[in-house]
C-alpha positions as CSV (number, residue, x, y, z in Angstrom):
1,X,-1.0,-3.2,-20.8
2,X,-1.0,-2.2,-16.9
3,X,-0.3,1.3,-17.7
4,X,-3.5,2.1,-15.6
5,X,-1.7,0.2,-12.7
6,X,1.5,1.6,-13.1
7,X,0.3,5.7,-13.0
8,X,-2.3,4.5,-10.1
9,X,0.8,3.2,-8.1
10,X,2.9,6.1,-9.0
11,X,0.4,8.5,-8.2
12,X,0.0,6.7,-4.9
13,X,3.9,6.5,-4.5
14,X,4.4,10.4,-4.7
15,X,1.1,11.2,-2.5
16,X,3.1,9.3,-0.1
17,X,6.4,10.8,-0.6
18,X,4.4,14.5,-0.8
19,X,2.8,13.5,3.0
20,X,6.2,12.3,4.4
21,X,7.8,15.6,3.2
22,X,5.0,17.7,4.6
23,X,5.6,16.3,7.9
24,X,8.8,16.7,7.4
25,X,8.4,20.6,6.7
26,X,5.9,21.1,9.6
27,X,8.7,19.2,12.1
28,X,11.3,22.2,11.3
29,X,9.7,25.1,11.4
């Protein structure tokens, strides 16, 4: 099973998605 994979790639996924929303958050205030 590539379950191992599949949670590294998520957890890489929603770091990414947490940055981009960060930014996103700094940019409006």
């Amino acid at each position: 099973m590539a379950t191992r994979q599949i949670s590294r790639y998520l957890r890489l996924v929603a770091a990414d998605l947490v940055g981009e929303n960060a930014e996103v958050l700094r940019e409006s205030e």
